[in-house]
SEMARMAR-188094 format. One line per field, with one value per residue (C-alpha): y, z, x; residue in three letters; residue number from 1; chain. Coordinates in Angstrom, 2 decimals, decimal comma, m for minus. Layout:
REM residues N
py <- c(Y ...)
pz <- c(Z ...)
px <- c(X ...)
residuo <- c(Ala ...)
num <- c(NUM ...)
cadena <- c(A ...)
END
This chain:
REM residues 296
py <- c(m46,76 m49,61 m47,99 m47,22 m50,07 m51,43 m48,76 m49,31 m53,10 m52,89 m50,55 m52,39 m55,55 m53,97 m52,74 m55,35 m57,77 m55,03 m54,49 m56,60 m59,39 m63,52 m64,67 m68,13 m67,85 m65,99 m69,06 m71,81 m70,29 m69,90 m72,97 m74,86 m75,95 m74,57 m77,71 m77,44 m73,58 m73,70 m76,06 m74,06 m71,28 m72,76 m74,34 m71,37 m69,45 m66,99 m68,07 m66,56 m63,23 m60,51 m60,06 m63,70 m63,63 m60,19 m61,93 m65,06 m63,29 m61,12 m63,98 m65,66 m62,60 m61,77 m65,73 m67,32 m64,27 m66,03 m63,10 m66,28 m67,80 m65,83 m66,79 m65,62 m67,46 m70,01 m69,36 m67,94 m64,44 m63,35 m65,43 m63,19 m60,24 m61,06 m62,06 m58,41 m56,29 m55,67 m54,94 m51,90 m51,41 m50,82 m48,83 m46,54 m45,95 m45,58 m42,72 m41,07 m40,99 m38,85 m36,84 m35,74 m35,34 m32,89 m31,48 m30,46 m28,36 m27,05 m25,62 m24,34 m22,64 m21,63 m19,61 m18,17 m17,06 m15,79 m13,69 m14,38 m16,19 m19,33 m18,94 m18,72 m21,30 m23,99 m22,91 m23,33 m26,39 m27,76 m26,91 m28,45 m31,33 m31,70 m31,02 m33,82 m36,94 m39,62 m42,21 m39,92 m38,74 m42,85 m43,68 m40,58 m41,83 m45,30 m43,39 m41,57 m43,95 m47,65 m47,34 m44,71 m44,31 m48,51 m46,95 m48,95 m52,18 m50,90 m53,45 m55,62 m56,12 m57,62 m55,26 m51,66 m50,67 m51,67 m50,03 m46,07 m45,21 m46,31 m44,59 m41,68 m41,27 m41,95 m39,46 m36,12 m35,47 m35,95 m33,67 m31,22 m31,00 m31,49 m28,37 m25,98 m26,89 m26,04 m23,17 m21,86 m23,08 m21,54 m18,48 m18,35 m19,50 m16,46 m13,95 m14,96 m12,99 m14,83 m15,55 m11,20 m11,78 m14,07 m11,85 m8,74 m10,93 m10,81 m14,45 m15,91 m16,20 m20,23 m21,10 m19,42 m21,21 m24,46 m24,28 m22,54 m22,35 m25,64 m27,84 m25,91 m25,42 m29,17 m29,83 m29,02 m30,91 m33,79 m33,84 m33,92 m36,38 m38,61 m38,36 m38,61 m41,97 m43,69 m42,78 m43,85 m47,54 m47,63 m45,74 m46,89 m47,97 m46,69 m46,95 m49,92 m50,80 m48,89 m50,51 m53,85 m53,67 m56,83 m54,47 m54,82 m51,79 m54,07 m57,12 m54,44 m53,73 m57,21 m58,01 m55,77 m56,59 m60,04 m59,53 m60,95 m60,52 m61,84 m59,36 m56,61 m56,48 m57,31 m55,11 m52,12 m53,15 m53,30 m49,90 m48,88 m49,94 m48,77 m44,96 m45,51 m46,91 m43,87 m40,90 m42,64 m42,28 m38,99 m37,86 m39,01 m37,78 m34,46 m34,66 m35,15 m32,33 m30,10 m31,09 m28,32 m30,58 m33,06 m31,05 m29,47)
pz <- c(m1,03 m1,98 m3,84 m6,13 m5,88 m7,22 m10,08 m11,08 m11,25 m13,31 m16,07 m15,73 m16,75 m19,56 m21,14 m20,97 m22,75 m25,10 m26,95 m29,55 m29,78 m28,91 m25,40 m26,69 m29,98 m27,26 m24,69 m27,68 m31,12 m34,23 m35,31 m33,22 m35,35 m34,98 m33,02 m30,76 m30,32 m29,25 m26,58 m25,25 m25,19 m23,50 m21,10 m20,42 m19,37 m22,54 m23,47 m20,90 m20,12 m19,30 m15,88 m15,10 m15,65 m13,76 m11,09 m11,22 m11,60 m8,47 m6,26 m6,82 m5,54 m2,87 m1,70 m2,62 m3,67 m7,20 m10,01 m12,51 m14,80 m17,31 m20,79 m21,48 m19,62 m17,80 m14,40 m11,19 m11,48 m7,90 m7,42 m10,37 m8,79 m5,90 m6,85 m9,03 m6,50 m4,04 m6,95 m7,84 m4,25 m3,46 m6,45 m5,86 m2,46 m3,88 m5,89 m3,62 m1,07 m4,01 m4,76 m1,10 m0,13 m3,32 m3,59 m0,15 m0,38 m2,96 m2,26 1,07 m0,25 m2,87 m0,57 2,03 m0,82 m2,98 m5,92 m5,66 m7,76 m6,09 m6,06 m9,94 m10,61 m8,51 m10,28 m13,53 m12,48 m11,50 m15,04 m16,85 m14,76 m15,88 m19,30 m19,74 m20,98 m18,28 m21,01 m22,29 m18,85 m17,80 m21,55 m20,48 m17,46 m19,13 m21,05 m18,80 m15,45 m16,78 m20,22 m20,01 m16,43 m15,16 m11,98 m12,39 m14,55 m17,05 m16,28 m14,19 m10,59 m7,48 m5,76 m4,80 m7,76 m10,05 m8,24 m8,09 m11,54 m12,02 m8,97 m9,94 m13,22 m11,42 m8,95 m10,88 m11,98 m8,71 m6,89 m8,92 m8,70 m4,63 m4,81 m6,38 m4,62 m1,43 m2,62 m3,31 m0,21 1,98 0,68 1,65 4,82 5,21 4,71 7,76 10,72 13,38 11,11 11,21 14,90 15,10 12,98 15,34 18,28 16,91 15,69 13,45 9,93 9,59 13,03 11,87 8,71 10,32 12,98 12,82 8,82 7,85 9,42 7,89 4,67 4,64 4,17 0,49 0,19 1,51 m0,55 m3,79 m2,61 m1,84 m5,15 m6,98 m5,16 m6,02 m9,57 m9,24 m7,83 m10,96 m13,41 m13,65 m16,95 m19,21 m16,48 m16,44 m19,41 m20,31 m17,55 m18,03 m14,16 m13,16 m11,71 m12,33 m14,89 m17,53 m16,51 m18,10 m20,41 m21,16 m20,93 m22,67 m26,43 m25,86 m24,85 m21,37 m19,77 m16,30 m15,63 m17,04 m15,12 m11,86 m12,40 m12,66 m9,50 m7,94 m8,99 m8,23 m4,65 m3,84 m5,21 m2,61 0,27 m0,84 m0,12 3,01 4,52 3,06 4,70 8,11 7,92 8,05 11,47 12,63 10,91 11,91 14,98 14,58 11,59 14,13 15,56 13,07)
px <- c(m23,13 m25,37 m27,84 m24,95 m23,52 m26,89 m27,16 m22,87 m23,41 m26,16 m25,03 m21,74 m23,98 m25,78 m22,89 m20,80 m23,88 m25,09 m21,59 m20,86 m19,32 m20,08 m18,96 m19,29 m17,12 m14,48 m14,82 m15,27 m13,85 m15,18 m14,97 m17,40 m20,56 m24,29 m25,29 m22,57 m23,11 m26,85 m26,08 m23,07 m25,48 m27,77 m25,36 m23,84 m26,98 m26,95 m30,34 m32,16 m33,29 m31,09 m32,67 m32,26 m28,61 m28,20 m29,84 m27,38 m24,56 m25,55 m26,37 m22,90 m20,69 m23,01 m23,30 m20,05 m17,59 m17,91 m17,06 m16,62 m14,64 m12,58 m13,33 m9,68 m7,45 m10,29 m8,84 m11,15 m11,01 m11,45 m8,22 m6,76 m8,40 m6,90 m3,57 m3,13 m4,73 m1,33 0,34 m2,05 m2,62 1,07 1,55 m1,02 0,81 3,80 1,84 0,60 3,76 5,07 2,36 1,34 5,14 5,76 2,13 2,24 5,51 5,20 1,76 3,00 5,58 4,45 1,70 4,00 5,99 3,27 3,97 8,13 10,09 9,74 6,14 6,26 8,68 6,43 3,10 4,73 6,52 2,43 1,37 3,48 3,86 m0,09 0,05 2,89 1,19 2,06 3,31 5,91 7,06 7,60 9,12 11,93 12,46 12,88 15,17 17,20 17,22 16,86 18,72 21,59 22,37 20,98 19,98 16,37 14,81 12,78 9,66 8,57 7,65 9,84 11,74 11,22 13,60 10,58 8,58 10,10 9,95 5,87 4,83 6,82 5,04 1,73 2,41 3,73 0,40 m1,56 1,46 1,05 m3,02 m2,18 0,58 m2,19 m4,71 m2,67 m1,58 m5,10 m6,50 m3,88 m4,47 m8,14 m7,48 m4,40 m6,78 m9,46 m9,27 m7,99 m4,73 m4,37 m4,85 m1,88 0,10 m0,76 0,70 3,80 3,84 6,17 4,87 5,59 4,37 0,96 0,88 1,78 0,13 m3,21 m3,89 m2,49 m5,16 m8,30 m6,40 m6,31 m10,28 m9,85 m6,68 m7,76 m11,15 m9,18 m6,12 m9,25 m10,92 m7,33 m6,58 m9,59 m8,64 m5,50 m6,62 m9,08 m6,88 m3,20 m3,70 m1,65 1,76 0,88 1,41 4,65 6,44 4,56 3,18 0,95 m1,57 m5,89 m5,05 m3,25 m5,31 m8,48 m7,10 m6,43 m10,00 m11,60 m9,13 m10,60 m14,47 m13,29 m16,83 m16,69 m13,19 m14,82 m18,16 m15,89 m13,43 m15,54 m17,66 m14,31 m13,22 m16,79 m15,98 m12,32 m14,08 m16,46 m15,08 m12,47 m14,74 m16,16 m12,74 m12,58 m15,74 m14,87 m11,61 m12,90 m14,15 m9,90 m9,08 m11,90 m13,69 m16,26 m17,38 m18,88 m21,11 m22,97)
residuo <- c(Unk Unk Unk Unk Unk Unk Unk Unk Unk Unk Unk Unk Unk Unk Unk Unk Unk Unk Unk Unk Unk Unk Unk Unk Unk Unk Unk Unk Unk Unk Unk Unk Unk Unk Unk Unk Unk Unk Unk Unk Unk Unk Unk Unk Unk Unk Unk Unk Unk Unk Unk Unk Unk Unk Unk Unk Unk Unk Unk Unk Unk Unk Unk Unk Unk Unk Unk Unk Unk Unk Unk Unk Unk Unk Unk Unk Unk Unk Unk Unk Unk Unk Unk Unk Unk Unk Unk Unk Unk Unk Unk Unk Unk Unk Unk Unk Unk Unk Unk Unk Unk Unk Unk Unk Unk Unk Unk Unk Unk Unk Unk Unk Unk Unk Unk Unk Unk Unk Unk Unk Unk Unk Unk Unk Unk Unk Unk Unk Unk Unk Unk Unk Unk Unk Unk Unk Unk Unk Unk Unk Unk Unk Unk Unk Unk Unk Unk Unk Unk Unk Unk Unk Unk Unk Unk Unk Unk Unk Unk Unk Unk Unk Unk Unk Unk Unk Unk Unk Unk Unk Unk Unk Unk Unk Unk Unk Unk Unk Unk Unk Unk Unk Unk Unk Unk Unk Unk Unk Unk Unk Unk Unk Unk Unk Unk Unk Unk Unk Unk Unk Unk Unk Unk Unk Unk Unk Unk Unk Unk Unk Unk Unk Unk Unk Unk Unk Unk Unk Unk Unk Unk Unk Unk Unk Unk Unk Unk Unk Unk Unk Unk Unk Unk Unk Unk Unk Unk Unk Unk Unk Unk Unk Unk Unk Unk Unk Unk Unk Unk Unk Unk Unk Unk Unk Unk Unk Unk Unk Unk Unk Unk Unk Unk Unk Unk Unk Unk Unk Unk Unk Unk Unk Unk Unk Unk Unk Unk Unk Unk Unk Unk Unk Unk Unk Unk Unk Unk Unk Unk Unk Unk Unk Unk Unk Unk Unk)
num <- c(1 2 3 4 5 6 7 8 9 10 11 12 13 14 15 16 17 18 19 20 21 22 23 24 25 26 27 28 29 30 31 32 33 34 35 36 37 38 39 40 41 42 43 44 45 46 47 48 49 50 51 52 53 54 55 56 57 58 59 60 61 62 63 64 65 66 67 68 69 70 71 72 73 74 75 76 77 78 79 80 81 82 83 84 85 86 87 88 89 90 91 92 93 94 95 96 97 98 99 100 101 102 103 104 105 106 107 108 109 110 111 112 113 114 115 116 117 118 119 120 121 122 123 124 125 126 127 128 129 130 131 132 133 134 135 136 137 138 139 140 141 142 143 144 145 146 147 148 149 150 151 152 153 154 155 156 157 158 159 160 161 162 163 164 165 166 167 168 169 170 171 172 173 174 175 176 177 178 179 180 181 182 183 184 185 186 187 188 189 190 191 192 193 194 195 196 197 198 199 200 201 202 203 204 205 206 207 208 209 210 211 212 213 214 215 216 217 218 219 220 221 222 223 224 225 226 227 228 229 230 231 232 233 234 235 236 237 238 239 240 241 242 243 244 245 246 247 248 249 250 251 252 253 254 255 256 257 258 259 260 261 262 263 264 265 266 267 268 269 270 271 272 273 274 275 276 277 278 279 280 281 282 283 284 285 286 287 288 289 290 291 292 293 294 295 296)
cadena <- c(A A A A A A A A A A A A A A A A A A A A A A A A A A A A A A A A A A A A A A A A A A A A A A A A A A A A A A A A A A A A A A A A A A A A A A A A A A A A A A A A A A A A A A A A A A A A A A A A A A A A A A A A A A A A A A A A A A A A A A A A A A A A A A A A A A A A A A A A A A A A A A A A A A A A A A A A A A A A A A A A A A A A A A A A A A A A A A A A A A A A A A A A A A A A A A A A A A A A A A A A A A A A A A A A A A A A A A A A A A A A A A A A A A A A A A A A A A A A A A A A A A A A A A A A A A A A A A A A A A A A A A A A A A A A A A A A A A A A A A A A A A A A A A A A A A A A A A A A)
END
C-alpha cells in the first residue's frame, strides 16, 4: 500500500501542476499587477522546483495532517474533508445496503431457478438496470417520488428521507453487477462434486445452496462488492450532484471548475486510500469465508 501510495501522490502532483491554468490568478485574480504577482509567487512557494514543493507538500500531511488551504473558498481543507466525508461515507452505505440486499437475491434466485421465467426476468432486470444512466434513473425518481407523489425532498441532506432516493440511484447499478455475479458464481460452485453428493443424500435443494454453496460462491461476490465500494466512496459524482448531496463527490467537482489545487491533489490521495484500505479488507475477508484460504 505505500509504495502506491507513493506512486498515486505523485502523479496526482504532477497533474494537478502540469495542467493549465495560474494558482495565483485563482487565489489573487487577474487583476493583481506584475510586481505584486512575482512576490505572491514567490511567497507562495511556486518558484521553486517541482520536487521541492512535492517534498513540502508531503511533509505537511505526513507531519501535521496539513492538505492546505483551498484557494477556492480559503478554508482548511482537511476540516472540509472532514466535515463532507460522513456524508459520502453514509451514502455509500446506504448504497450498498441496497445493492447487496437486491444483488444477492436476485442472483440466488436467479441460479436455483436457472433457465425459468424468473431466472430471465432477473437477468434482464440486471441489464437494464446497467445500461440506465444513473442521472436519468435519480431525475425519474425526482420525478415520480419527490414531485408527483411528495413521498421524499428532492435535495439536500438531514434526515434519512434525503437520503433513500441518492443511495437508491447509487445502488441499482452495483445490485445489479452483485445479482450476476451471484448468479454466475453459484452456478460454478452447483456443479462441484460434493454439491451432487448432497443432492444424492436426499438433501433439500435450498439447504444445499444455503448452506454448503453459498459461502464459496461468496469469494467472487465479495471481490467485486469490494472493488464496487471503493468506487462508490471515490465516484458518487454525478448523484451527487442531481440531488445536490454535500458529499467529497460535488466538493471535486467543485474543485476542479475552479483550478482548486490543494482539494484536488487531496482528494485523490483520499480516494487513493479508501480503494486501498478497501481491498485490504477484501483480502482478509477471504480467510472468514474460506478458512482453507489461510493455510495455503
Amino acid at each position: 500500500m505505500v509504495p502506491m501510495l507513493i506512486v498515486v501522490s505523485i502523479i496526482a502532483f504532477l497533474f494537478v501542476h502540469l495542467t493549465p491554468g495560474d494558482p495565483i490568478r485563482v487565489l489573487y485574480g487577474n487583476e493583481i499587477d506584475a510586481d505584486t504577482y512575482q512576490k505572491l509567487k514567490e511567497k507562495e512557494g511556486f518558484n521553486d522546483p517541482l520536487y521541492l514543493q512535492y517534498t513540502r507538500y508531503v511533509g505537511k500531511i505526513v507531519t501535521q495532517g496539513d492538505f492546505g488551504i483551498s484557494y477556492r473558498t480559503k478554508s482548511n481543507v482537511s476540516d472540509e474533508i472532514l466535515r463532507r466525508f460522513s456524508y459520502t461515507l453514509f451514502l455509500t452505505l446506504a448504497s450498498m445496503v441496497w445493492a447487496v440486499v437486491i444483488g444477492l437475491i436476485v442472483g440466488i434466485l436467479s441460479a436455483v431457478k436457472r433457465n425459468s421465467l424468473l431466472d430471465r426476468l432477473g437477468m434482464v432486470s440486471a441489464i437494464t438496470a446497467l445500461s440506465i444512466p444513473e442521472f436519468w434513473f435519480g431525475l425519474m425518481l425526482m420525478q415520480i417520488f419527490a414531485v408527483q407523489l411528495g413521498w421524499f425532498p428532492t435535495s439536500g441532506s438531514g434526515t434519512i428521507s434525503h437520503l433513500i432516493m441518492p443511495s437508491l440511484t447509487l445502488g441499482l447499478g452495483v445490485a445489479a453487477i452483485i445479482a450476476r455475479f451471484t448468479r454466475s458464481s453459484i452456478l460454478e460452485v452447483l456443479r462441484e462434486d460434493y454439491v451432487r453428493t448432497a443432492r444424492a443424500k436426499g438433501q433439500n435443494q435450498w439447504v444445499i445452496v444455503l448452506t454448503h454453496v453459498l459461502r464459496s460462491a461468496l469469494i467472487p461476490v465479495v471481490t467485486m462488492t469490494g472493488l464496487q465500494f471503493g468506487f462508490l466512496l471515490g465516484g458518487a459524482v454525478v448523484v451527487e450532484q442531481v440531488f445536490a448531496w454535500p458529499g467529497l463527490g460535488s466538493y471535486l467537482i467543485d474543485s476542479i471548475l475552479t483550478r482548486d489545487y490543494p482539494v484536488i491533489q487531496a482528494l485523490i490521495l483520499l480516494f487513493s486510500v479508501q480503494f486501498l484500505v478497501v481491498n485490504l479488507l477484501v483480502d482478509i475477508s477471504y480467510g472468514l469465508l474460506n478458512p482453507q484460504i489461510r493455510y495455503e
